[in-house]
PyMOL commands that place a pseudoatom at each C-alpha (Angstrom):
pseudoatom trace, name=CA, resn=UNK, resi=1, chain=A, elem=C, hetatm=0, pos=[-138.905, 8.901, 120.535]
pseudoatom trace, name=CA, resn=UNK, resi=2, chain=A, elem=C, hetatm=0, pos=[-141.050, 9.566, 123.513]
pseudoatom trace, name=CA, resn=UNK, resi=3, chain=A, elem=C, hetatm=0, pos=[-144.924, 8.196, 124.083]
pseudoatom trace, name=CA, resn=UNK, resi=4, chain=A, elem=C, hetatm=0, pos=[-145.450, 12.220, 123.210]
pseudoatom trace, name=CA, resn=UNK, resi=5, chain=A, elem=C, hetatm=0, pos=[-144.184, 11.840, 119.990]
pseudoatom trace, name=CA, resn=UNK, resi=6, chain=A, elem=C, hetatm=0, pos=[-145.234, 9.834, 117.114]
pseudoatom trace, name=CA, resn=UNK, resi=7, chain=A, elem=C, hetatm=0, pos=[-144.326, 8.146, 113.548]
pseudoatom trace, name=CA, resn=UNK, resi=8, chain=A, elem=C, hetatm=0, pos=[-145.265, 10.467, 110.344]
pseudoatom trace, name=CA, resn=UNK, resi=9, chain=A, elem=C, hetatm=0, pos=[-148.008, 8.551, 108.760]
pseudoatom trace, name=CA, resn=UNK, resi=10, chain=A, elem=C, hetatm=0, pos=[-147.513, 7.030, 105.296]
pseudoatom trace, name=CA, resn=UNK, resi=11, chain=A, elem=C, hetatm=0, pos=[-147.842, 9.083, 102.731]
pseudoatom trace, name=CA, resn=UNK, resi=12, chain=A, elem=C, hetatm=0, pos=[-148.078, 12.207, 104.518]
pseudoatom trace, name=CA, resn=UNK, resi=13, chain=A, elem=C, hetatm=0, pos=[-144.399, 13.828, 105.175]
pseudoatom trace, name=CA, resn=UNK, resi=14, chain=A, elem=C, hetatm=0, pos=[-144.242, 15.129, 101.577]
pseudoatom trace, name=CA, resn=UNK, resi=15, chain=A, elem=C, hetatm=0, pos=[-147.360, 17.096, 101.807]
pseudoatom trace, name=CA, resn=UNK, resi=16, chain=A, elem=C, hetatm=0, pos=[-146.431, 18.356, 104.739]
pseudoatom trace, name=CA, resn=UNK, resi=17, chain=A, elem=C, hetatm=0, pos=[-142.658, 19.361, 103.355]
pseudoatom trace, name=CA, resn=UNK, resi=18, chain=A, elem=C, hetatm=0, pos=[-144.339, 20.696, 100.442]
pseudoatom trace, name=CA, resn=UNK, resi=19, chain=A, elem=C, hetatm=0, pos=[-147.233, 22.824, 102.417]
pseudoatom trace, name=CA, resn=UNK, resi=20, chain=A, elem=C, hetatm=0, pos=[-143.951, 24.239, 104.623]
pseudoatom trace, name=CA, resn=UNK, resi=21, chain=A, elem=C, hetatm=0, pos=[-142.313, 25.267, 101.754]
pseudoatom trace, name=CA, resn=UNK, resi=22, chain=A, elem=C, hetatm=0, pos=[-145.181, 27.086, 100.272]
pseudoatom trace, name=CA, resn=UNK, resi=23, chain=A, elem=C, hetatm=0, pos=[-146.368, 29.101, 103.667]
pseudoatom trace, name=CA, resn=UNK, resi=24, chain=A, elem=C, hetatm=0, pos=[-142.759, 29.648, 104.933]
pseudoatom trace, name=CA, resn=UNK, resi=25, chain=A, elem=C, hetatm=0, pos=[-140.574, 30.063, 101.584]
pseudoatom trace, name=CA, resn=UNK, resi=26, chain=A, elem=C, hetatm=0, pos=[-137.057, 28.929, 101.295]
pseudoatom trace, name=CA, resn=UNK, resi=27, chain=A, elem=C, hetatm=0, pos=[-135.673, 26.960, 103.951]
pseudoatom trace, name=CA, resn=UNK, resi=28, chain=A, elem=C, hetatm=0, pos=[-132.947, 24.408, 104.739]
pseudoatom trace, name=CA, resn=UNK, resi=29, chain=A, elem=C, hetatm=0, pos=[-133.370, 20.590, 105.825]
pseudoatom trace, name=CA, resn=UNK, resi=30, chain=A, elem=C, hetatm=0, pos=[-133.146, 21.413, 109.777]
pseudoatom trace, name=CA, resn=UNK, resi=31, chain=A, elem=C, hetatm=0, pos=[-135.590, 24.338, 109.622]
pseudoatom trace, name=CA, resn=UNK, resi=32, chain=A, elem=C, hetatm=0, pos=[-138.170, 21.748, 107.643]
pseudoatom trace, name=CA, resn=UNK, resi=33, chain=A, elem=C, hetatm=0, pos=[-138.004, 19.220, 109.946]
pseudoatom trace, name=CA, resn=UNK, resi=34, chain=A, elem=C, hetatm=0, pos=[-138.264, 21.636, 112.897]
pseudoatom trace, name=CA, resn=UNK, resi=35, chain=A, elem=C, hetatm=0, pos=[-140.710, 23.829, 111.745]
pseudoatom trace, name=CA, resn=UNK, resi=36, chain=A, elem=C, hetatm=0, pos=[-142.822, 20.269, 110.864]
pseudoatom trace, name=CA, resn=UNK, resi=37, chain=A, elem=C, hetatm=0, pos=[-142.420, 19.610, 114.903]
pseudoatom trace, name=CA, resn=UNK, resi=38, chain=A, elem=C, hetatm=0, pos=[-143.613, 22.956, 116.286]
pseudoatom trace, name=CA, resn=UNK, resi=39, chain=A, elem=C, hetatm=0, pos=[-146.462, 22.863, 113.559]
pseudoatom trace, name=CA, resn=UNK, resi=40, chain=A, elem=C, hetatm=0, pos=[-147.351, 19.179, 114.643]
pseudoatom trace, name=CA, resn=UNK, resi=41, chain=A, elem=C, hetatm=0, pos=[-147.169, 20.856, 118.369]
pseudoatom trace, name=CA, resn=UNK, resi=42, chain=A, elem=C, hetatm=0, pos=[-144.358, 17.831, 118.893]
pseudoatom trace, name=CA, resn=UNK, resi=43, chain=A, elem=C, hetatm=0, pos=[-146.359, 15.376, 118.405]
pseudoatom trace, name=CA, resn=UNK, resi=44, chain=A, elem=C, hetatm=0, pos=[-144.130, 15.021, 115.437]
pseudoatom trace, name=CA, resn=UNK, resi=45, chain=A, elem=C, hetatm=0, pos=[-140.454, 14.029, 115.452]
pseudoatom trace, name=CA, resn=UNK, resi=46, chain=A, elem=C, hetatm=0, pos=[-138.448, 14.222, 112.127]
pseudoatom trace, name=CA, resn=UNK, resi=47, chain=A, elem=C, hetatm=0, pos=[-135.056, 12.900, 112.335]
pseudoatom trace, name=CA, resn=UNK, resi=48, chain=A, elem=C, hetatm=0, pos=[-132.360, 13.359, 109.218]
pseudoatom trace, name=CA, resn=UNK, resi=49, chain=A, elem=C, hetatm=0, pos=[-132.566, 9.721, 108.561]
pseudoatom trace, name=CA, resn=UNK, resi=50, chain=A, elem=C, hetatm=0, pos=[-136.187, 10.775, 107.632]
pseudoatom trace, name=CA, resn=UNK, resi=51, chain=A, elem=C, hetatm=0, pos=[-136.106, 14.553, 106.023]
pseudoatom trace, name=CA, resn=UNK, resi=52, chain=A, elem=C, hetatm=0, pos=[-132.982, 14.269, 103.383]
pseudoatom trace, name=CA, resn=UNK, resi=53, chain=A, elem=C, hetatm=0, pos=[-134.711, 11.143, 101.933]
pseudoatom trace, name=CA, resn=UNK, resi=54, chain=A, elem=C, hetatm=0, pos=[-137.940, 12.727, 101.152]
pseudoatom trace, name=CA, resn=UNK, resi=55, chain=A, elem=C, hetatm=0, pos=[-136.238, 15.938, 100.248]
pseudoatom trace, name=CA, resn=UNK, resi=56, chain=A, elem=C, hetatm=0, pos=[-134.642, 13.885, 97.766]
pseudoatom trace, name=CA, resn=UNK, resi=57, chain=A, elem=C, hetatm=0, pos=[-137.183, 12.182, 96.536]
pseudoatom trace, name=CA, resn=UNK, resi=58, chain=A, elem=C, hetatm=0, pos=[-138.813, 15.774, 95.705]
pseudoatom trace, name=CA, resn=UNK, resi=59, chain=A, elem=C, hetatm=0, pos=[-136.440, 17.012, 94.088]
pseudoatom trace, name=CA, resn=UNK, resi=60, chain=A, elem=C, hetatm=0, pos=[-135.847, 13.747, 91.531]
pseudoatom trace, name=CA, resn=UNK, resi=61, chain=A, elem=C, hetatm=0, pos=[-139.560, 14.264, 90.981]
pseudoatom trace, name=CA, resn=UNK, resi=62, chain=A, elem=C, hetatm=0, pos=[-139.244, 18.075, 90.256]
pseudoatom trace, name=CA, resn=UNK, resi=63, chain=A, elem=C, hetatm=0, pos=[-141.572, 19.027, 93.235]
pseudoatom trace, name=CA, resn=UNK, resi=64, chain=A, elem=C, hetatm=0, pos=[-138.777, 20.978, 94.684]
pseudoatom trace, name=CA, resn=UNK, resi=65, chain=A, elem=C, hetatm=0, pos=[-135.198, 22.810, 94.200]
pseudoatom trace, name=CA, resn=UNK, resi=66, chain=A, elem=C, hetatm=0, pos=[-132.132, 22.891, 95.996]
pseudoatom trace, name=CA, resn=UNK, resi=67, chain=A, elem=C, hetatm=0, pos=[-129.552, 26.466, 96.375]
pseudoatom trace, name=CA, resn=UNK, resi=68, chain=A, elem=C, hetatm=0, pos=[-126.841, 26.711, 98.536]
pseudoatom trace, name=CA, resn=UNK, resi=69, chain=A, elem=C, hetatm=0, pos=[-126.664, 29.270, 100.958]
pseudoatom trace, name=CA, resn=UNK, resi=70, chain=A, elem=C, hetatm=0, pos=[-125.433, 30.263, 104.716]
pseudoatom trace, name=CA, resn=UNK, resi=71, chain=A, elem=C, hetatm=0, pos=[-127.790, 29.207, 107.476]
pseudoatom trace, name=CA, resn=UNK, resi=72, chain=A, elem=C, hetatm=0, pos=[-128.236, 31.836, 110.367]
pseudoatom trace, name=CA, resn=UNK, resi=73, chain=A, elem=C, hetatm=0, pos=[-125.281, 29.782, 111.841]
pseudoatom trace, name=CA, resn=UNK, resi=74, chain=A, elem=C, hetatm=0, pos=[-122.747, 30.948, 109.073]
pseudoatom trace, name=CA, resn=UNK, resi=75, chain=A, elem=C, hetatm=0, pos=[-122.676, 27.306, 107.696]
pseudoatom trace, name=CA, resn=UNK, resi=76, chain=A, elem=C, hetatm=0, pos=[-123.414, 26.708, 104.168]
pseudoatom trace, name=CA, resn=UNK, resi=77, chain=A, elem=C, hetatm=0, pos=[-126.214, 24.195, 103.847]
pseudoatom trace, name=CA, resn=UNK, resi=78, chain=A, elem=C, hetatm=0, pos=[-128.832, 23.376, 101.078]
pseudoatom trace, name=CA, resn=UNK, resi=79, chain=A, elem=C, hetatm=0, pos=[-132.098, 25.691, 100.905]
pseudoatom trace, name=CA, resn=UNK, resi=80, chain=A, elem=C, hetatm=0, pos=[-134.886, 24.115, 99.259]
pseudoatom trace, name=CA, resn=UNK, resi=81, chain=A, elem=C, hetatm=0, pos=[-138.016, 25.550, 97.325]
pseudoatom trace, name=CA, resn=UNK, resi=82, chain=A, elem=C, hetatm=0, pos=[-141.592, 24.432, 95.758]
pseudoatom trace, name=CA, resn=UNK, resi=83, chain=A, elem=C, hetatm=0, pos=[-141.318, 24.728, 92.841]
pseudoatom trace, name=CA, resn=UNK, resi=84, chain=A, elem=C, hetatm=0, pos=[-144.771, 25.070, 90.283]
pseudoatom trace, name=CA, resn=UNK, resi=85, chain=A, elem=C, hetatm=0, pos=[-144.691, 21.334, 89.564]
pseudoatom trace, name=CA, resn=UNK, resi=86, chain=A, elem=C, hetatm=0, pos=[-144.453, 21.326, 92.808]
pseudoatom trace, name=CA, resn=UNK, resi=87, chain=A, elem=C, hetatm=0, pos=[-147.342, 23.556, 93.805]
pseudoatom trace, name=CA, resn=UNK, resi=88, chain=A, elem=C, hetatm=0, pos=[-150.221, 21.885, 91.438]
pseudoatom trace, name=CA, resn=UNK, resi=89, chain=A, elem=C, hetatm=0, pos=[-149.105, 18.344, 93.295]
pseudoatom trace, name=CA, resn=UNK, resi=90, chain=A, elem=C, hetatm=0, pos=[-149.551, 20.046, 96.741]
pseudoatom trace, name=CA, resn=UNK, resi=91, chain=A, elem=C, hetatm=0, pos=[-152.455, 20.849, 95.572]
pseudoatom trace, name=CA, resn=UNK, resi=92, chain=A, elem=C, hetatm=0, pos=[-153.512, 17.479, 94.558]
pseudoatom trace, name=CA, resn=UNK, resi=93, chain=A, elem=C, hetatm=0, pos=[-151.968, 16.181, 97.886]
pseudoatom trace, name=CA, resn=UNK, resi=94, chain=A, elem=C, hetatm=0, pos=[-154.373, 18.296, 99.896]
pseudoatom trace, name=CA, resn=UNK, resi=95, chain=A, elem=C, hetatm=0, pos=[-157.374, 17.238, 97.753]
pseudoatom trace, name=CA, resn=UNK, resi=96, chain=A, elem=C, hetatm=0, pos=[-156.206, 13.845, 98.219]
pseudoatom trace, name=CA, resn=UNK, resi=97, chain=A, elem=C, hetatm=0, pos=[-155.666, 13.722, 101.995]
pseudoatom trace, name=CA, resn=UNK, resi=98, chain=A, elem=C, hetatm=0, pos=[-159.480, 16.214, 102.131]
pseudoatom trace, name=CA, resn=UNK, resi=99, chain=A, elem=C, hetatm=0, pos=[-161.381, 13.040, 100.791]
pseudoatom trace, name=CA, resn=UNK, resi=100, chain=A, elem=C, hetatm=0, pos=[-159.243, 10.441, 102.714]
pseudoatom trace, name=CA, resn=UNK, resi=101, chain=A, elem=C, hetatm=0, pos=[-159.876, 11.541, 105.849]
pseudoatom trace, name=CA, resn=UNK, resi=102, chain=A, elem=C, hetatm=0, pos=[-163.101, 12.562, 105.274]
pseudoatom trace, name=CA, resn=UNK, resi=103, chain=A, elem=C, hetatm=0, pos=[-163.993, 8.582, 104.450]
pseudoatom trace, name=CA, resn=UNK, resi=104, chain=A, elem=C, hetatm=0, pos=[-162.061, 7.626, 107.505]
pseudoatom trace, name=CA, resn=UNK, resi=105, chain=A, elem=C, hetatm=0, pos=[-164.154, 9.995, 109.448]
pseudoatom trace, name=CA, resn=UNK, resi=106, chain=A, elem=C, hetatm=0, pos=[-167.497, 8.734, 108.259]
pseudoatom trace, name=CA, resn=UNK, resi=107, chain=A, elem=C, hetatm=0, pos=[-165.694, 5.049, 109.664]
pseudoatom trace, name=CA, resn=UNK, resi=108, chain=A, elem=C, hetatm=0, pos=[-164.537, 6.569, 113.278]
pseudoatom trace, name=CA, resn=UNK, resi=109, chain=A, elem=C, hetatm=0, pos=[-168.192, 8.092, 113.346]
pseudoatom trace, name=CA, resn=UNK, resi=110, chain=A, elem=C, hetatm=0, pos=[-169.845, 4.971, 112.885]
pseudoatom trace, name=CA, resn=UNK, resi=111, chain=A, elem=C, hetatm=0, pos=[-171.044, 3.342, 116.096]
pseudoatom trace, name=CA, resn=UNK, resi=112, chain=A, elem=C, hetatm=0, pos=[-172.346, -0.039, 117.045]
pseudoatom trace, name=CA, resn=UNK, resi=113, chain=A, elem=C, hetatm=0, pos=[-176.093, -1.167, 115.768]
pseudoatom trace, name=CA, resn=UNK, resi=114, chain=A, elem=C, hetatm=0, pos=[-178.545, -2.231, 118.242]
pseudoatom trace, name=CA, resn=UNK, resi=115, chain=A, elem=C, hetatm=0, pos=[-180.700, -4.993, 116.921]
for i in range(1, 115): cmd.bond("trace and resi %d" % i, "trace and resi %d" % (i + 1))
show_as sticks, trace
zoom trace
């Protein structure tokens, strides 16, 4: 990974593979993980070791389905959807992450007191 590039933070990867799902529709592994990068403006790197884990993971919990179908390459790979179990936790997730970072801001805001 380059110094351009950096670690997904905790937490955060399946919100964002759930929010790519829901703008761009069906898509396989690959075309997550790269359309995470260009979104992230590559400050993002998502390897396989990272995606198919957390695409798992979604679809054990039911936040996401898998189909099979031929990628614009002619090879047959998984495509994988939101599904609505999936949609009402993306919506949590974004709550979620709206009042995180909004207490984290309040923290990077802060500056030091003068006496």
């Amino acid at each position: 990974m380059s110094r351009d590039t950096a670690d997904v933070w905790h937490g955060t990867l399946d919100l964002m593979i759930l929010k790519t799902l829901d703008a761009m529709g069906s898509l396989h592994g690959y075309s997550i993980a790269r359309r995470i990068e260009q979104i992230s403006e590559g400050q993002l790197s998502i390897n396989q070791g990272t995606i198919y884990p957390a695409l798992l993971k979604l679809r054990h919990r039911g936040w996401i389905t898998t189909k099979w179908g031929e990628s614009s390459t002619g090879r047959r790979v998984k495509f994988y959807a939101i599904t609505p179990r999936g949609q009402r936790q993306l919506h949590d997730a974004e709550s979620e992450w709206q009042r995180a970072t909004g207490i984290v801001s309040k923290f990077v805001k802060l500056s030091k007191s003068v006496p």
